[in-house]
Structure formats: structure tokens, C-alpha cells
N, C-alpha and C positions, 0 to 999 in steps of 0.2 A: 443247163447249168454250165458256167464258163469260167475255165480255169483262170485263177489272178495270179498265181505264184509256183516256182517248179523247187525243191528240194535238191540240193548237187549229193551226186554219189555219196560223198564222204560222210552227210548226214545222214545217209540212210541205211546205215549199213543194219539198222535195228530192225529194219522192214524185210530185209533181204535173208532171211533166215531159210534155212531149209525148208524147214514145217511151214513157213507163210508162201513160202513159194508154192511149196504145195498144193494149198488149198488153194490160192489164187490161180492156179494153172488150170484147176477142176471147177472152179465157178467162172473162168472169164472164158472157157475155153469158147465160146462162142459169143463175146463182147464184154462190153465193162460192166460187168453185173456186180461185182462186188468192189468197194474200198475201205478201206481201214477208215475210222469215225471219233470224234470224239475225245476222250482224254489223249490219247499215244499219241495224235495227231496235233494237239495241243502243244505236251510235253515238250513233242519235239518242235515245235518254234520256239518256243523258249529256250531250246538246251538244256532240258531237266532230263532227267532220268527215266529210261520209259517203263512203265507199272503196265496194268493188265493192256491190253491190245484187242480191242472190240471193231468189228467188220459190220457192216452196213451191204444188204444185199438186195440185187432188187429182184430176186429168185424168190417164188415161192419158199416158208421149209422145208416143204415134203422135198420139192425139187436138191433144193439142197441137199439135204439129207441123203437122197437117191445117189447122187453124186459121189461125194463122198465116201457114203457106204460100202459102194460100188467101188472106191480104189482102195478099200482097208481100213478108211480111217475111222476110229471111234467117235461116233455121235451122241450127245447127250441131247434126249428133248428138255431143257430145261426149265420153257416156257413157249409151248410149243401153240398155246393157245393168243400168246402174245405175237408171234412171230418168230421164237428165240428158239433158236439151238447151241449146243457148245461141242466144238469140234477139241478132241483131244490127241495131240502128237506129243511121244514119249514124255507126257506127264503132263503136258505144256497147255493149258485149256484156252481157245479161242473161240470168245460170244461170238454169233453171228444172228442178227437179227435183221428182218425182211423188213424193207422201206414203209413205214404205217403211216396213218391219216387220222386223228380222230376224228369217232361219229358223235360221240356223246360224253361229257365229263365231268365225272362225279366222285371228285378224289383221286385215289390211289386207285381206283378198279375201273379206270375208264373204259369208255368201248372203243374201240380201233376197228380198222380195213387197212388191210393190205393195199399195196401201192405201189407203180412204178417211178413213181414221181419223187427224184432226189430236193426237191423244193420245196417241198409239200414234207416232205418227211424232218426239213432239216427246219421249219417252223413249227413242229409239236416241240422241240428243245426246249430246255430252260435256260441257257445263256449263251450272249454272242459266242461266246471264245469256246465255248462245246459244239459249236454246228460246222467245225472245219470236216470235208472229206479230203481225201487222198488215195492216187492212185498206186501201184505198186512201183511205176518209175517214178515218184517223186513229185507230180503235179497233186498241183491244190488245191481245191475248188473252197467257196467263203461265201454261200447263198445268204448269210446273214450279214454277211458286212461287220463279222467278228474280228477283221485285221486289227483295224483303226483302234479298236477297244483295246485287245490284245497288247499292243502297242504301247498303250496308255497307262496300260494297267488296272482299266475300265471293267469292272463289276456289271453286267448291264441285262436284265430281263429279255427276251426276242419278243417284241409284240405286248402286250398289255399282261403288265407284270399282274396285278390282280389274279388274271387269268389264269396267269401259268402259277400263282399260288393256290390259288383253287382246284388246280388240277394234281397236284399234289405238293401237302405244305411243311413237307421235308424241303421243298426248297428254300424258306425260308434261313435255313440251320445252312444250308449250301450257299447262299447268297454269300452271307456271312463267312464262311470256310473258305470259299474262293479269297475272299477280300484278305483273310489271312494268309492264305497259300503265296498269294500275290506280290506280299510283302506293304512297297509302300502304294496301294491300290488306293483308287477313288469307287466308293461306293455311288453307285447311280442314284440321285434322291426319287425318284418316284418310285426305284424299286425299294429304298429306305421306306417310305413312305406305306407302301403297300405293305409290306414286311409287318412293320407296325399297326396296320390297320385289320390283317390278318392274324395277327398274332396267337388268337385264341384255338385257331387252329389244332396249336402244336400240341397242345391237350388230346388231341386224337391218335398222335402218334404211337406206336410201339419206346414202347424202353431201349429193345438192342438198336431199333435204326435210330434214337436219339443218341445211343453211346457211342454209336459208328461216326458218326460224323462228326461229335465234339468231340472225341479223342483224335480227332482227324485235325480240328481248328485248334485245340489244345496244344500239336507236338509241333505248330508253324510258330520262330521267333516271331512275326508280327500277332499272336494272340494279344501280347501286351496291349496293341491300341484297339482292338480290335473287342475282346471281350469288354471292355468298358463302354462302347459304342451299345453292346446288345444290350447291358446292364442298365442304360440310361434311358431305353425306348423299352423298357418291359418282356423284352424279349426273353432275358437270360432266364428271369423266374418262371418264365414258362416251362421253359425247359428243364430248370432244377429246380425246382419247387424249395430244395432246403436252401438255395443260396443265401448268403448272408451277409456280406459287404464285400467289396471292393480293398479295400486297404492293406489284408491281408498277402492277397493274391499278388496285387504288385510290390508289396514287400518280397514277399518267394521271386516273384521272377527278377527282382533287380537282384538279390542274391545271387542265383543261380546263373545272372550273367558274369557273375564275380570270379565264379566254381567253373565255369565254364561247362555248365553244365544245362539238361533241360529234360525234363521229366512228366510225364503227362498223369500219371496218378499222382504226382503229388500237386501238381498246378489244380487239378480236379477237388482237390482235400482243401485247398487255399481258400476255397470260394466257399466252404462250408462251414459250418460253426466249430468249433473246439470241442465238439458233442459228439463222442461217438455212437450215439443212439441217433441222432442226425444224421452221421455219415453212414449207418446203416440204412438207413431211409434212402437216402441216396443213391446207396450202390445195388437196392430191391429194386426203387423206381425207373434203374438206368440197365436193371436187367442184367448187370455185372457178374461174372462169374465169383463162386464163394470166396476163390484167393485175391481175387481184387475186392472184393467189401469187406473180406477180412481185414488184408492190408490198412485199407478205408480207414475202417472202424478205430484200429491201432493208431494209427497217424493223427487223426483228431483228436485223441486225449490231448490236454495239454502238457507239457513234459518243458517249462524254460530252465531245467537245470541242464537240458543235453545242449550243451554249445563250444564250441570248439573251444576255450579254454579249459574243459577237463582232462585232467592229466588220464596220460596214457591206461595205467588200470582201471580208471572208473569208466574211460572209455569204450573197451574190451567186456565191460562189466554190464554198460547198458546193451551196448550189440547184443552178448547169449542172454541176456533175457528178453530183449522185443525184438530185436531182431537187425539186420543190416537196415530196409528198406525204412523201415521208422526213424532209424537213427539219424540216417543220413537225411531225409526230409526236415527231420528237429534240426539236423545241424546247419543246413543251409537256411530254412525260416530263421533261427535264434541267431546266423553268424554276421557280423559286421565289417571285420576285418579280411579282407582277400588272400592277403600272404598265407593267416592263419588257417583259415576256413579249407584250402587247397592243401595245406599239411595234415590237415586233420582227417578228410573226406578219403587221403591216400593211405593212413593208418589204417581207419576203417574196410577198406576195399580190399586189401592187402592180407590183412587178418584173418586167416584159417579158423574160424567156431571149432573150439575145442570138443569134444564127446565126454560128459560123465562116467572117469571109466568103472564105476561101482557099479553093480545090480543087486537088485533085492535077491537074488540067488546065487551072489557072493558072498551076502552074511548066511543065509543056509547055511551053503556048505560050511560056514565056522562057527554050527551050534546052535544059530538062532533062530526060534519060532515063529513062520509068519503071521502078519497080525498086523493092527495097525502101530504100534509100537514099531515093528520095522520100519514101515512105511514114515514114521518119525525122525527115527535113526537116520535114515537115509537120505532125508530133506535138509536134515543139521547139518550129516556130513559133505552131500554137495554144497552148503551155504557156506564152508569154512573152504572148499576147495577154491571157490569162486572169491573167496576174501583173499584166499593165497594169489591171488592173479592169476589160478587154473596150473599153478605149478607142482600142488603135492599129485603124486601117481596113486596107482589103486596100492599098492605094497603101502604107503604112509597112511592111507585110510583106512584099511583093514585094519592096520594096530592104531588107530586111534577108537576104532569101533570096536575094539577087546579092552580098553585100557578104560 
């Protein structure tokens, strides 16, 4: 494998960390056994930001393992039958996975071998612009010929895209995610192609690694062109079985470029019906935690009276009852005007949710017998405080609840 490109100092200062030094000191001590792989390596040709940092080794685990062990550091087997371990310095976790080969492939549980072969390993990939290595100075090695891609902005399968959906058709949801990551990317069409021809796949998936990755394509500005693309080759309803049109969704997002804003549960809610029995279906079949299907569920009633022309008390007034996260969704779906829309969303944001300061063992202590007649009492008189714009105090409630 033959380096194409070297990394200057000044770009690598991400690599050069204590903890990476580290472990590269203990795996290479006797050659280039390990390089950094994959997304960090990516990243950084781009100039993005570097996220998790995954190492490519061509050590045994155990070997690894031994290693490291050996100088202190905490090892996680974390998939130890795959090749994978995760080395942890002060907090900081680093996959390290041994060079594999497949033997046999049958989805997500394929059989692998171990391998010294960095060529061999960087063809089991799913895309050019993920099979970059790198060494600790800086060198690049690009067994796939992911530059030119990279470059382009080029989406592009390694080898017979088919294949590598068969092998696991989460990549399909990844195709896609990258094309959004990318911005203004060119979808490869045979991988479009295969994409679509595979589709039914995604039916086999888990719910959390379908939410993992389209809450992933969902928070990139190019989702705009990008989910309308899945939407048209039958993809999208694979994945969200409740989707429901299009028109919505790029309504929400052209707002929210207004707002200056961008929001991935509410982009997720756009695509759904106005049914919150729908958007609970949703958020089971996406495996969502209760506070985001709760959310969900909230946000798809329909509600077109919350839109930034409501004056400041009614505005205050829908927040403590659905909440911040609904409102501002209603408000940027329902808003048109930008000036307005941006003074309205900073009310909202701004505004401390008051606390009811009454208790049903306020009126106790002034005589009154529990029951559900308090429980009356005490609905009325939050409904008046709430009419007051949250301005009478517990002292003006009490003598209204004697009077």
C-alpha cells in the first residue's frame, strides 16, 4: 500500500494528542502496525471537525490488548470476536480494530478473518472516502482511489455496490447521510440504483440504527435536497413507514432557514402526518426514547393558531401549557415573515415557565377538606392566574379561594 498524500504538522495537531501518542508508541513499537482509519481520517481532508477516532491494526487483539494492558491502559473487548477493542485514556475511548477479510456474507453477522493485508481490509468498506489510512506523521495511504471522489464530492460504493448492500443495508440509510453530510454531493447512480433495488432490505433493520443515522442526515443543511431524493425512489417509506408527504417538511425547512435555525425532531415531525397517534407509531418504530415520542406526539397535533402574530400573553400562555419545544416548532411551520418569526422565537427562548405557586395543601392549611372539589378549586384557580399573564401571587389566590 503506497502513500498518495502527507498531512503538514499544522493539520495534525488532532492526531498528535497525548493518549494517541500513546497507544501508537505501544502498537508500532516494532513497525507500522497501526493507523488511524476511516471517518477522523476523512474529516480531516475536509477540514471538519474530528468526531470519534478509529485505529486500524494489523496486530492481532489479543496481541493488542497484551500491549497495552501491559502499560496501564484500560481495554475494552468490545467486539473482540470481530477484531475490535476500545482502548480508554482519561475518558477518551479509541476503537481499534484488527485488519479483516471477509469469508462469508450474510448481512450484518458476516464471517470475517483476520488479516495483515491493509488492501484487503480497506475493500470490505462501504465507501471511497471511508477507506483512507493514516499514519501518525501525517502520511496517507487511499487503497481505494477515494481522493478523486472525496474531491468531487462523489458518494461512491468500493466495488459492486449490490454487494456491499447485502452485506449490510444500513448502508443504504449511509449512502444517503453521506450525500447530505457532503453538502452539494453527486450521488453515484449505480449506487442510487442498487440503493433502490435493495430497498426492502431496510425492513430488517433495528429501529435505533434507523434513528442513528437519520437523525444524522436530518441535522445536515443539504437534508433539503437530499430527503426528497429518498422520497422519490421509495426509500424514505421504508424507513418511516408513517411518512406522509413532502410539502410539509420543505415548508419547515425553508422557514427555519428564515429563523436561522435547524432542528432534527422537528424536521423528523414534518415528514409525518398531523396525527399524533401517527407520530407515536413513529417514534416506537424508530425506537426513540419516551421524551422524544413524547415531544413527537405533542408536535403533530395540529395547532395553526400558534404563529408569531400572537401577542405576547397568548404566547406565554401556549408555552406553560405544551410546552417550549412545540411551540417553537408550530411557530416556525405556521411563520412567514422572517423579521417577525426571529422576534417571536426570542420571546419564547427568553421566557422563564412560571411555577403555580398554589398547592392543594395551601388550601388545607385554610380549612379546606381534600377531595375532589379541591382538586376543582385549584384548576379554576390556576386557569385565572394563567388568564392574568401568571402575574397574581399565591397571597391574591388564597383570598380569591376564601372569597
Amino acid at each position: 500500500m503506497q502513500p498518495f498524500k502527507h498531512l503538514p504538522a499544522g493539520e495534525m495537531a488532532w492526531a498528535r494528542t497525548p493518549a494517541l501518542n500513546r497507544i501508537f508508541s505501544l502498537l508500532n513499537r516494532d513497525g507500522r502496525n497501526a493507523r488511524l482509519v476511516g471517518g477522523c481520517v476523512r474529516d480531516a481532508l475536509m477540514g471538519h471537525k474530528i468526531g470519534d477516532i478509529d485505529m486500524a491494526c494489523a496486530l492481532a487483539p489479543e496481541e493488542s490488548m497484551s500491549r497495552l494492558e501491559a502499560a496501564g491502559v484500560k481495554v475494552v473487548p468490545t467486539g473482540l470476536k470481530h477484531g475490535t477493542i476500545t482502548a480508554v485514556i482519561e475518558g477518551q475511548p479509541f476503537e481499534i480494530t484488527t485488519l479483516r477479510k471477509d469469508v462469508e456474507t450474510h448481512g450484518r453477522h458476516a464471517t470475517i478473518a483476520l488479516t495483515d493485508d491493509w488492501v484487503e481490509d480497506a475493500r470490505r468498506r462501504d465507501f471511497t472516502v471511508n477507506a483512507f489510512y493514516m499514519d501518525p506523521d501525517g502520511t496517507l495511504y487511499d487503497p481505494c482511489n477515494g481522493w478523486p471522489d472525496l474531491e468531487a464530492r462523489h458518494v461512491r460504493f468500493i466495488g459492486n455496490p449490490q454487494e456491499r448492500i447485502e452485506e449490510d443495508a444500513l448502508r443504504i440509510l449511509r449512502f444517503f447521510r453521506f450525500g447530505a453530510q457532503f453538502g452539494e454531493a453527486r450521488l453515484d447512480q449505480a449506487g442510487v440504483e442498487a440503493c433502490v433495488m435493495k430497498r426492502d432490505m431496510i425492513c430488517r433493520l433495528s429501529g435505533e440504527r434507523l434513528a442513528q443515522e437519520m437523525k444524522k442526515l436530518l441535522s445536515y443543511p443539504a437534508a433539503e435536497w437530499i430527503v426528497p431524493i429518498m422520497a422519490k425512489h421509495g426509500i424514505l417509506e421504508k424507513i418511516l413507514p408513517q411518512f406522509s408527504e413532502l410539502e410539509r417538511f420543505l415548508i419547515y425547512i425553508r422557514h427555519e432557514h428564515m429563523a436561522g435555525r435547524r432542528d432534527v425532531l422537528g424536521r423528523l415531525c414534518a415528514l409525518l402526518p398531523q396525527d399524533p397517534k401517527q407520530a407515536r407509531l413513529a417514534g416506537h418504530h424508530l425506537r426513540l426514547s419516551s421524551r422524544e415520542t413524547g415531544l413527537l406526539e405533542d408536535m403533530a397535533h395540529p395547532r395553526p393558531d400558534i404563529t408569531p402574530e400572537l401577542s405576547e400573553p397568548a404566547l406565554r400562555r401556549a408555552v406553560y401549557e405544551v410546552g417550549k419545544t412545540v411551540v417553537i416548532y408550530h411557530l416556525i411551520l405556521n411563520g412567514t415573515d422572517q423579521r417577525r418569526l426571529k422576534k417571536t422565537l426570542q420571546v419564547v427562548e427568553n421566557w422563564e415557565i412560571p411555577v403555580f405557586p398554589l398547592r392543594g395543601r395551601d388550601l388545607v392549611a385554610g380549612g379546606m377538606e381534600r377531595g375532589p372539589e379541591l382538586g376543582r378549586l385549584l384548576k379554576n384557580l390556576e386557569q385565572k392566574w394563567i388568564e392574568s399573564d401568571f402575574s397574581l401571587n399565591k397571597a391574591d389566590l388564597l383570598e380569591m379561594a376564601g372569597s
